[in-house]
C-alpha positions as CSV (number, residue, x, y, z in Angstrom):
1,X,-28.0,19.1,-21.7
2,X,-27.4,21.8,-18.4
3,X,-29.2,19.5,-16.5
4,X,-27.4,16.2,-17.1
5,X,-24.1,17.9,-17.0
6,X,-24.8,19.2,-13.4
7,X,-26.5,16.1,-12.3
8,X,-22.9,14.4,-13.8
9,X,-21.3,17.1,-11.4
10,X,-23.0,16.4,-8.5
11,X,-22.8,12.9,-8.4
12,X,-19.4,13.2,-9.0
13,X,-19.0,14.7,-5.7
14,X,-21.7,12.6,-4.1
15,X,-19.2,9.4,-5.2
16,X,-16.0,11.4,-4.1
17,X,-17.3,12.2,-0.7
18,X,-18.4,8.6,-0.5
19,X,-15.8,7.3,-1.1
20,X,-13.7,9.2,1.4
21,X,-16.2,8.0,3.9
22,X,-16.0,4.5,3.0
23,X,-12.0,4.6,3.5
24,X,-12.6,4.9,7.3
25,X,-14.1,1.8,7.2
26,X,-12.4,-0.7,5.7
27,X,-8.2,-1.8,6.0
28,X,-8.5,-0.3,2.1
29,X,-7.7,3.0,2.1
30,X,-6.8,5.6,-0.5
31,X,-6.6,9.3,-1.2
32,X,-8.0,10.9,-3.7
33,X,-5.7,13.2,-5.8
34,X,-7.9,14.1,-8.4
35,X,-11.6,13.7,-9.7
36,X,-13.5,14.8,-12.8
37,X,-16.6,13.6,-14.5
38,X,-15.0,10.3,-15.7
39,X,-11.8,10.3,-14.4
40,X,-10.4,9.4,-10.8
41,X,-7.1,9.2,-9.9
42,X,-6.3,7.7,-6.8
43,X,-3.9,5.9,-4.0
44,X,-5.0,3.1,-2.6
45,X,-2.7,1.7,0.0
46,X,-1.5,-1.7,0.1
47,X,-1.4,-3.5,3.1
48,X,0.7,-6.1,2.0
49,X,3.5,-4.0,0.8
50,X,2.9,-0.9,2.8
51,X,2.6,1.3,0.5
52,X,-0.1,3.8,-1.6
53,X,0.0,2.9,-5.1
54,X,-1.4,5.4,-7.6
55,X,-3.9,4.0,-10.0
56,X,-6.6,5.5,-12.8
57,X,-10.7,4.7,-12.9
58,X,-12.5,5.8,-15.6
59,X,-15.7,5.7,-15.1
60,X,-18.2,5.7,-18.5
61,X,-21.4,8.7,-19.2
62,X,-23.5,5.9,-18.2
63,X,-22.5,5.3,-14.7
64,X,-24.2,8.8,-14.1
65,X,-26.9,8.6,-16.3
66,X,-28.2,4.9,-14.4
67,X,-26.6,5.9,-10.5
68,X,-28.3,2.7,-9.5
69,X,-26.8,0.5,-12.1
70,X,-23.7,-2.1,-11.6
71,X,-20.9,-2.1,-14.6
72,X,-18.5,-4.8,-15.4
73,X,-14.8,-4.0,-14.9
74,X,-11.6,-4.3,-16.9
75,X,-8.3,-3.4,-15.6
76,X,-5.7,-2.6,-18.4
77,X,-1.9,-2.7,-17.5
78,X,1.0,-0.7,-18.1
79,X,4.1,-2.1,-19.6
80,X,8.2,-1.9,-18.0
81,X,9.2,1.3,-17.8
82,X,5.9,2.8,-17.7
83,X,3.2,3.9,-15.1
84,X,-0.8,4.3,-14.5
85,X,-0.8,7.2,-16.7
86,X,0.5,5.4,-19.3
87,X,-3.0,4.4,-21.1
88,X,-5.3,7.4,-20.6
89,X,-2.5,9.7,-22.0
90,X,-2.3,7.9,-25.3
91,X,-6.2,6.2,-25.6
92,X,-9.4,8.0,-24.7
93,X,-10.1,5.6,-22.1
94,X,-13.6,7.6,-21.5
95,X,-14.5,7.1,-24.7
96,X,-13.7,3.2,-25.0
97,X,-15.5,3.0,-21.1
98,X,-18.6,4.7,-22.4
99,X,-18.6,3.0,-25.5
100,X,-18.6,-0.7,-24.0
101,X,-20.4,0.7,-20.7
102,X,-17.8,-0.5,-18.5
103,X,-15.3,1.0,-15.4
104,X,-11.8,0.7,-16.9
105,X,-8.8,0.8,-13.8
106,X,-5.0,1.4,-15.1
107,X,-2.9,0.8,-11.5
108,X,0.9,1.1,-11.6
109,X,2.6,-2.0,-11.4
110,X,6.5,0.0,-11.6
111,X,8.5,-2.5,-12.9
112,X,7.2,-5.8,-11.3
113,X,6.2,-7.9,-13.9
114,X,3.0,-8.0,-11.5
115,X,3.8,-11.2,-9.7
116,X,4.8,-11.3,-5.5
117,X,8.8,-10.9,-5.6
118,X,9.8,-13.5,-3.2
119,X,13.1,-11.0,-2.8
120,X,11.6,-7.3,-2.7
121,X,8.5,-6.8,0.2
122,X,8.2,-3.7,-1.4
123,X,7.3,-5.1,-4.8
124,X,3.9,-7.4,-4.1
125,X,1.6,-6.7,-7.1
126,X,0.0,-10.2,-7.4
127,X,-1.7,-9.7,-4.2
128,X,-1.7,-6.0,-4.8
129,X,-3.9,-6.4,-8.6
130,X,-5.5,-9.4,-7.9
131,X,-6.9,-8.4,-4.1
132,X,-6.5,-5.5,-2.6
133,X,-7.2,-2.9,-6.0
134,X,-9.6,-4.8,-7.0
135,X,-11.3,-5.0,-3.7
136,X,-11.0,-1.6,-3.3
137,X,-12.3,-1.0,-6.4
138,X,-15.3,-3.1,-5.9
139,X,-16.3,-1.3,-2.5
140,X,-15.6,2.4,-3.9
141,X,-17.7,2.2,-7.5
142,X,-20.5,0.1,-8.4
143,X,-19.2,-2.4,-10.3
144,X,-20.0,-6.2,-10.2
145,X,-18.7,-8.1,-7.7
146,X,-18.2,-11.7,-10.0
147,X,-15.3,-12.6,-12.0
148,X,-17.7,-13.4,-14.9
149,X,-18.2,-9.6,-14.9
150,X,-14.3,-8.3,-14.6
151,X,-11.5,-8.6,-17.1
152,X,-7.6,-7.5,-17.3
153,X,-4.8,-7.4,-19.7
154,X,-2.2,-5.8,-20.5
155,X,1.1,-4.7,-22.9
156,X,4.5,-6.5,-22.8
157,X,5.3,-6.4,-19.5
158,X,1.5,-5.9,-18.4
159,X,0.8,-9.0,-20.9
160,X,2.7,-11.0,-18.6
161,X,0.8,-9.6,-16.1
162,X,-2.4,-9.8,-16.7
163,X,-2.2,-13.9,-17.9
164,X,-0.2,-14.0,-14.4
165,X,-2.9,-12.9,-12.4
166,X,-5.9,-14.3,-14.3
167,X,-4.6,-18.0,-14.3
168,X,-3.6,-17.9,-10.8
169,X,-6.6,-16.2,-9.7
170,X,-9.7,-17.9,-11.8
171,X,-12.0,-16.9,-9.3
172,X,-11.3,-13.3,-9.6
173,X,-10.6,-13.0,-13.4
174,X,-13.7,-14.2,-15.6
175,X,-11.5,-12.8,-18.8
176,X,-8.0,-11.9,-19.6
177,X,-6.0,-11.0,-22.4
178,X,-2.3,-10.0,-23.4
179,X,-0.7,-8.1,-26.2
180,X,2.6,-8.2,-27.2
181,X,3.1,-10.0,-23.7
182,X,6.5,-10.9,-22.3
183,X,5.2,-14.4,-21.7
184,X,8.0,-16.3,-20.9
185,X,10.7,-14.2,-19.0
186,X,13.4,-16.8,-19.2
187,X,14.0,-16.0,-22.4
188,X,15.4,-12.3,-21.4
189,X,16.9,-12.8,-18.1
190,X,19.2,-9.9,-18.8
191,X,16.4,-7.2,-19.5
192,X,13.9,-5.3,-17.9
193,X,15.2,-5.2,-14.7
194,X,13.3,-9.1,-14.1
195,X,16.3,-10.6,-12.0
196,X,15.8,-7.4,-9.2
197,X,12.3,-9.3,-8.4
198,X,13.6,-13.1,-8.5
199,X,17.1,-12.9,-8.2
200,X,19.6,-13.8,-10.8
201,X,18.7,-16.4,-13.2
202,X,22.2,-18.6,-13.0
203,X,21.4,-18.7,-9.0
204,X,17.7,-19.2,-9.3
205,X,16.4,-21.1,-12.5
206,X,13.3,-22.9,-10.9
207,X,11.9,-20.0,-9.3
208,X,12.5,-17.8,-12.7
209,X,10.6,-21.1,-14.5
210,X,7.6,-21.1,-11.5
211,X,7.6,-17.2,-12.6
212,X,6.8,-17.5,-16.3
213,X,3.3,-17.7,-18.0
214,X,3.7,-19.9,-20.3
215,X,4.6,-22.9,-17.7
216,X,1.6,-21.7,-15.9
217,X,-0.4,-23.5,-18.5
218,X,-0.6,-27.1,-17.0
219,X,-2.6,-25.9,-14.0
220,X,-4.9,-23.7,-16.1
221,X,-8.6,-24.9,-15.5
222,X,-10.7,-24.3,-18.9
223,X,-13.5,-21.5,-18.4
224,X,-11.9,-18.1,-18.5
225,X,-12.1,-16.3,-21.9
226,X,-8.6,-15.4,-23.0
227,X,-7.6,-13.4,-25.4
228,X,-3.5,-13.2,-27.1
229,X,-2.4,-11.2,-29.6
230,X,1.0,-10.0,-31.0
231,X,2.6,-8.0,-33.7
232,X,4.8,-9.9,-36.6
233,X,7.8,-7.7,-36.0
234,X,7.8,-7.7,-32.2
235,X,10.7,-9.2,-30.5
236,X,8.1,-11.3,-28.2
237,X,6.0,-13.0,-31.5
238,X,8.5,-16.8,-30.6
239,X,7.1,-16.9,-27.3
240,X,3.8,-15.8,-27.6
241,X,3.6,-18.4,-30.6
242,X,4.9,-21.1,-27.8
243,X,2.1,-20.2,-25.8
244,X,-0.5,-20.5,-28.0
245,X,0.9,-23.9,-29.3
246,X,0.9,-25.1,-25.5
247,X,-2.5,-23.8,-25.2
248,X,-3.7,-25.9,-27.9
249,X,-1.9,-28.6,-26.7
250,X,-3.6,-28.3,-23.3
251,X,-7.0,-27.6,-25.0
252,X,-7.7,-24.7,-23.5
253,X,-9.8,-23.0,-25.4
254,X,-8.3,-18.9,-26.4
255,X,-8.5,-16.6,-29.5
256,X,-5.2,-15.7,-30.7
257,X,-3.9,-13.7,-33.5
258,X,-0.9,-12.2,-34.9
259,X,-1.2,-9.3,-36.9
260,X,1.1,-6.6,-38.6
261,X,2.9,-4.4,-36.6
262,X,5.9,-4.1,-33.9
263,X,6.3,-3.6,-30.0
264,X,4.9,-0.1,-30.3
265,X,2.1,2.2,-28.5
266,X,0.6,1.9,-32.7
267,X,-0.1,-1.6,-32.0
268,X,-1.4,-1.4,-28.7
269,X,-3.6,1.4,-29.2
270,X,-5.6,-0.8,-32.3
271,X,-5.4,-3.9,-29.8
272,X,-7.0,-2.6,-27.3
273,X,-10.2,-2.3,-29.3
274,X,-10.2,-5.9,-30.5
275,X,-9.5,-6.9,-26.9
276,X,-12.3,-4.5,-25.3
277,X,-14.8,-6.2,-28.1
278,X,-13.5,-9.7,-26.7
279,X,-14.6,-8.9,-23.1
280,X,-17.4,-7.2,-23.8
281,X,-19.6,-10.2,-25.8
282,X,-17.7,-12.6,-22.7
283,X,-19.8,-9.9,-20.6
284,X,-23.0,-10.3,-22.6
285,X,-23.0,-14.3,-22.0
């Protein structure tokens, strides 16, 4: 057991030094704020908005124990309000990452709604998720480099997304999923702070329509493995219900369920199990 724990230790460092190496050479940079076995947290700067943006990787026991083995990836979101830290404070993320055998990423997406504000420079986190993290994640830990082998998703807020990103960006998102996902914003164009990213909705209906999942739908292409869910009592369960029925109208194939529960960290913490299960057989294919 001595022996794997400081073999753990040392390649901890090995990847940390690395990794700090690495930066110099590519338009990717970041700095590292802290490191432990299984946990990194990190900046990574965006070029597009100009800006570091603190994210989480969680690495599982077996990226030490194999050092020459490639893990898929799944990037779980934050919801409004919150941050990166949101998820590895109230789930063991090492656990769930070593129990599935993949690299799990929680960036903060403030309160975006994860989409490029055609308003705010400062607030670009389509381009931000969907290329620059995960390119800097890719070239920084040894994780597959094929959307077949990366997932996201996300609560309320990070629901939204995480469908967001993954239907506009097939070839980067093999998987995606939502929970309790805000999936069509122009339904609450007085709330979560929405109409600071695309203006307000009186002034600007099209671009708050272009801006919400569940009109995204037409343009899906089927092949990604998606995954909804929702609780019975959340405020969201009407328009997640939409999107399901416009889904199936569509005939894109997606699992959806709604089970007990309200827009609470209770329900998230349970559906985040259902949803790592999801990814991980869509990994197995």
């Amino acid at each position: 057991m001595k022996t794997k724990f400081f073999h753990r230790i040392a390649l901890s460092i090995a990847l940390t030094i690395g990794a700090l190496i690495a930066v110099a050479q590519t338009n990717v940079t970041t700095d590292v704020v802290t490191v432990n076995l299984q946990t990194d947290t990190v900046k990574v700067m965006s070029q597009k908005m100009n800006r570091e943006i603190k994210a989480v990787v969680v690495l599982p026991h077996q990226y030490f124990d194999n050092p020459t083995d490639s893990f898929p990836s799944v990037y779980v979101l934050h919801g409004a309000s919150g941050d990166y830290s949101n998820w590895p404070k109230k789930k063991n993320l090492e656990q769930v990452a070593t129990q599935y055998g993949v690299v799990m990423i929680c960036p903060d997406g403030q309160d975006s709604w994860y989409f490029d504000s055609p308003i705010d420079p400062k607030m670009q986190f389509e381009t931000f998720i969907s290329r620059e993290l995960v390119a800097y994640v890719d070239s920084h830990y040894r994780t597959f480099r094929s959307a077949k082998m990366r997932a996201i998703t996300g609560l309320s807020m990070g629901g939204h997304g995480a469908l967001w990103n993954a239907f506009r960006h097939p070839d980067v998102w093999g998987s995606c999923g939502s929970m309790s996902g805000g999936v069509d914003i122009t339904k609450f164009t007085d709330r979560w702070h929405i109409k600071a990213r695309l203006g307000n909705y009186e002034d600007n209906p099209e671009r708050w329509h272009r801006h919400a999942v569940v009109n995204l739908v037409p343009s899906i292409q089927p092949g990604q493995n998606i995954i909804i869910d929702d609780g019975a009592d959340d405020f969201f369960y009407q328009v997640n219900c939409n999107l399901h029925e416009a889904l199936l109208k569509a005939k894109i194939p997606h699992d959806f369920t709604i089970r007990p529960g309200a827009h609470s960290w209770k329900y998230w913490i349970n559906a985040l199990d259902y949803h790592m299960l999801f990814f991980s057989k869509a990994f197995s294919k």
